[in-house]
DRENNULO-287606 format. One line per 3 residues: number of its first residue (from 1); for each residue x negated, y negated, z of N, C-alpha, C. Coordinates in Angstrom, 2 decimals, always signed. Atoms other than C-alpha are relative to their C-alpha. Layout:
N
NUM) X,Y,Z,X,Y,Z,X,Y,Z  ...
This chain:
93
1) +0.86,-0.97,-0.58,-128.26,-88.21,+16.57,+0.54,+0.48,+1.35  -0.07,-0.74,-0.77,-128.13,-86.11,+19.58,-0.60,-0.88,+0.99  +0.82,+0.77,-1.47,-129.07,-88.52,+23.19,+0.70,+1.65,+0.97
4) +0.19,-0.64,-1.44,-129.77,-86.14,+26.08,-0.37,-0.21,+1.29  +0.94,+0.43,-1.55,-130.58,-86.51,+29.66,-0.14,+1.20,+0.49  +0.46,-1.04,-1.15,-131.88,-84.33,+32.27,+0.04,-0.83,+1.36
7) +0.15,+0.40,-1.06,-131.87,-85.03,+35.87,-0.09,+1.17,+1.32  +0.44,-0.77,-0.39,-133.26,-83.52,+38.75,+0.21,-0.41,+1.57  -0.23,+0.88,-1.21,-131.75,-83.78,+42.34,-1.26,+1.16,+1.28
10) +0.93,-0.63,-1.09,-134.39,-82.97,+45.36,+1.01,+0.72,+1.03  -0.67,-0.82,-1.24,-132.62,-80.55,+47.78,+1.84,-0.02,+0.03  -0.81,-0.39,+0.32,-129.44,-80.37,+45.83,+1.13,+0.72,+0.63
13) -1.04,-1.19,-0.75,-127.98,-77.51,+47.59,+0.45,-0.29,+1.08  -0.23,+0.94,-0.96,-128.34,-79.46,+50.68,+1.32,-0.96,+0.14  -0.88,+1.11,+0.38,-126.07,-82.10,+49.41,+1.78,+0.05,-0.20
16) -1.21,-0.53,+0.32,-122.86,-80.09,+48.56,+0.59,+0.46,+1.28  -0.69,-0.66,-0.90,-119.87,-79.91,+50.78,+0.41,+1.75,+0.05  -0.32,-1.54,-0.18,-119.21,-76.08,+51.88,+2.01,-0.08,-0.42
19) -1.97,-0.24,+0.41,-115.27,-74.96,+50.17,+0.58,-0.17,+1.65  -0.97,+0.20,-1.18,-112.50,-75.97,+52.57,+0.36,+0.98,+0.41  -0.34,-1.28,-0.41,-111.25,-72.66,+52.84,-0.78,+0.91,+0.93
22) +0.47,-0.74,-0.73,-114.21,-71.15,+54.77,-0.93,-0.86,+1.05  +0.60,+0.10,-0.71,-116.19,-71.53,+57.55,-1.24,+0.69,+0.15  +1.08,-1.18,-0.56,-119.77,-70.54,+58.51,-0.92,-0.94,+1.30
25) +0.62,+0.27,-1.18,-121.81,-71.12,+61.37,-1.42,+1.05,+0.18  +1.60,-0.29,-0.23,-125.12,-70.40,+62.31,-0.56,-0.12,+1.41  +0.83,+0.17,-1.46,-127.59,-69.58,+65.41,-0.41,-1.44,-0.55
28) +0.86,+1.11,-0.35,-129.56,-72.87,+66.88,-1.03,+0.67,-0.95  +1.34,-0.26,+0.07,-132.83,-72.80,+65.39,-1.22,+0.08,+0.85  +0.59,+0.19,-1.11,-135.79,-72.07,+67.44,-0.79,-0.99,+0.55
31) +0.32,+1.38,-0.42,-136.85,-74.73,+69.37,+1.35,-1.20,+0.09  -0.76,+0.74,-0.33,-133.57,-76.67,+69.37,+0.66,+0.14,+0.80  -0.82,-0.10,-0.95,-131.96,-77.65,+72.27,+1.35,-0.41,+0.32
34) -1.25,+0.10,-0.22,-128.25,-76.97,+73.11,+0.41,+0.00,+1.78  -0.29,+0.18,-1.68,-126.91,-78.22,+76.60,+1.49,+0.21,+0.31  -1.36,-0.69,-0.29,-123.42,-77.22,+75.97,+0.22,+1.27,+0.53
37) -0.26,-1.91,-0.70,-123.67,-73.05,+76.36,-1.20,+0.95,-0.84  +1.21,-1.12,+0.19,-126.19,-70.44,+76.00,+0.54,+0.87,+0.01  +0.13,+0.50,+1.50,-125.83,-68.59,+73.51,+1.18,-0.93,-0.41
40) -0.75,+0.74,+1.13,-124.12,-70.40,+70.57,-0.13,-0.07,-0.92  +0.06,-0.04,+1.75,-123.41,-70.92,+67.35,+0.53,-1.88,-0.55  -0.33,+1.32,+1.24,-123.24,-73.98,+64.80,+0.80,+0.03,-1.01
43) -1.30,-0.01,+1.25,-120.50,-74.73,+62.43,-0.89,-0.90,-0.69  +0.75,+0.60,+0.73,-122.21,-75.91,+59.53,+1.09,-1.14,-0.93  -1.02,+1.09,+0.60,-120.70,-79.23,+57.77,-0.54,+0.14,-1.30
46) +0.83,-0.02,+1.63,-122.78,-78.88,+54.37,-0.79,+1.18,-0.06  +0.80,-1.35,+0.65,-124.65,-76.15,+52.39,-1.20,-0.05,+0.40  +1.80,-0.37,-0.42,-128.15,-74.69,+53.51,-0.70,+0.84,-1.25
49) +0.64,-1.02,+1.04,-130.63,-73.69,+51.04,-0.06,+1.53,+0.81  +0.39,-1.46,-0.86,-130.87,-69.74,+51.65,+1.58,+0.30,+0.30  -1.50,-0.66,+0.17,-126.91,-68.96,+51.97,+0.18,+0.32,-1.10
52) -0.18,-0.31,+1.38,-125.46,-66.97,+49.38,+1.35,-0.92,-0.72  -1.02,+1.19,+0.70,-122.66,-69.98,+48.84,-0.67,-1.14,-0.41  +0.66,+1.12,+0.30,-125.06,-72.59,+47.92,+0.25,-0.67,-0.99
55) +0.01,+0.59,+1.74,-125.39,-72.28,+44.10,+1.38,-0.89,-0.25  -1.72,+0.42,+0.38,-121.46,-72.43,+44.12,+0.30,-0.88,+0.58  -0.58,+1.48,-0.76,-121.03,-75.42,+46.28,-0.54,-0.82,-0.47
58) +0.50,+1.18,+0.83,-123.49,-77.48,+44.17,+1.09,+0.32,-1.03  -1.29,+0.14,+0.92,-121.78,-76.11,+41.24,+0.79,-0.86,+0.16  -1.18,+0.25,+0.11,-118.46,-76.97,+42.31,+0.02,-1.45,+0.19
61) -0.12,+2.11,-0.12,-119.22,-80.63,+43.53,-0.58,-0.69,-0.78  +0.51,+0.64,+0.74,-121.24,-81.53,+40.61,+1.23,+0.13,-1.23  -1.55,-0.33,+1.66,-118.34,-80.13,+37.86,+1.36,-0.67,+0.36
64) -1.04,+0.56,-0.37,-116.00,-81.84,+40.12,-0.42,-2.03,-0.42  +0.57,+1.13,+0.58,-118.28,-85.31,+39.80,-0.40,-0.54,-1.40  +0.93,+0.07,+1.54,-119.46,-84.73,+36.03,+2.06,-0.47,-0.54
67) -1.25,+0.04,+0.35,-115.65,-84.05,+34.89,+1.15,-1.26,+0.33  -0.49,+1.10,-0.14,-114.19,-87.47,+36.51,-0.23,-0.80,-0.54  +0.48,+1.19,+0.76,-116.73,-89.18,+34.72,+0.05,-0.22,-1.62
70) -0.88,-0.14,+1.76,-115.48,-87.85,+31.08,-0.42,+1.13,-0.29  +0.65,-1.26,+0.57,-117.60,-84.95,+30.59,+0.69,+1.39,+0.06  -0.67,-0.91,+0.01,-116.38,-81.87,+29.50,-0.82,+1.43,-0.12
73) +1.08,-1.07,-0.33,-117.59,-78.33,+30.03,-0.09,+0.58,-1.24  +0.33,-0.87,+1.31,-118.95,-76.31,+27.13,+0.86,+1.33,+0.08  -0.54,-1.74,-0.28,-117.10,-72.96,+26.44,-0.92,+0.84,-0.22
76) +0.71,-1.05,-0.02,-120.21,-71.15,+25.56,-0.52,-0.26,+1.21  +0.89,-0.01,-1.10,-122.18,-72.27,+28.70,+0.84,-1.19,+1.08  -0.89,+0.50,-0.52,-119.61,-73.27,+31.35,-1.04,-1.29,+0.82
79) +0.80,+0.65,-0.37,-123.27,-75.15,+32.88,-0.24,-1.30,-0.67  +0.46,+1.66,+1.04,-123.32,-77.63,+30.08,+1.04,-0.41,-0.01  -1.16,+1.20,-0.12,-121.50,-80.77,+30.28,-0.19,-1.21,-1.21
82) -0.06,+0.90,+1.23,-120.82,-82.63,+27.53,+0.90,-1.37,-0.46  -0.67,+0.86,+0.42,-119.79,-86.30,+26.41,-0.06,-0.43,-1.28  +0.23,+0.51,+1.94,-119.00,-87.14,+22.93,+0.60,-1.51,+0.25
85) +0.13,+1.47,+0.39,-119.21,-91.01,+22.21,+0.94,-0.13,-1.63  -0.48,+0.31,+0.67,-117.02,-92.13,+19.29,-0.33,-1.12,-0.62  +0.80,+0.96,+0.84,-119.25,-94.62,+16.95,+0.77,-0.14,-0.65
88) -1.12,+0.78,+0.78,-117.53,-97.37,+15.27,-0.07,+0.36,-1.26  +0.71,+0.24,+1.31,-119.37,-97.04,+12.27,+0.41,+1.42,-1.05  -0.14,-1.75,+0.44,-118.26,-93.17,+11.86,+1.68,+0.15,-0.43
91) -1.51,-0.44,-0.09,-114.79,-93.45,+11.77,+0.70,+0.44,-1.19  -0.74,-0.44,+1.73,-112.52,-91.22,+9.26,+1.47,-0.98,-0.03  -1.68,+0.30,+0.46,-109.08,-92.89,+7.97,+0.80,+0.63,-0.55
């Protein structure tokens, strides 16, 4: 038969490093206090919900984590990850 999982990470987008290749930075938020220089900006080390790089930085660090662990991507739905198991009991000769 067919085993499935689902799983569901809380604040996901959060969690994913931003691509090496770019940089972004951001105002303080209001109310936080910076004692280095007025104004300024923040270099961001990880993804913020609400950027338009988000989706793609979960993406990329979950297809990078799924794919080490055996799973392979679907060609109709590059989103689905798939492991096929090889049962003893099945085997052709």
């Amino acid at each position: 038969g067919l085993c499935s999982k689902q799983v569901d990470y809380v604040n996901a987008y959060c969690q994913a490093p931003l691509n090496k290749n770019e940089e972004l930075y951001m105002e303080p938020p209001r109310g936080y206090k910076v004692d280095i220089c007025e104004p300024c900006v923040l270099k961001l080390k990880k993804s913020l919900c609400g950027i338009k790089q988000a989706r793609l930085c979960w993406f990329m660090c979950i297809c990078d984590s799924l794919l080490t662990r055996g799973f392979v991507q679907s060609e109709m739905n590059p989103c689905l990850g798939v492991v096929v198991e090889k049962s003893k009991g099945n085997q052709l000769n």
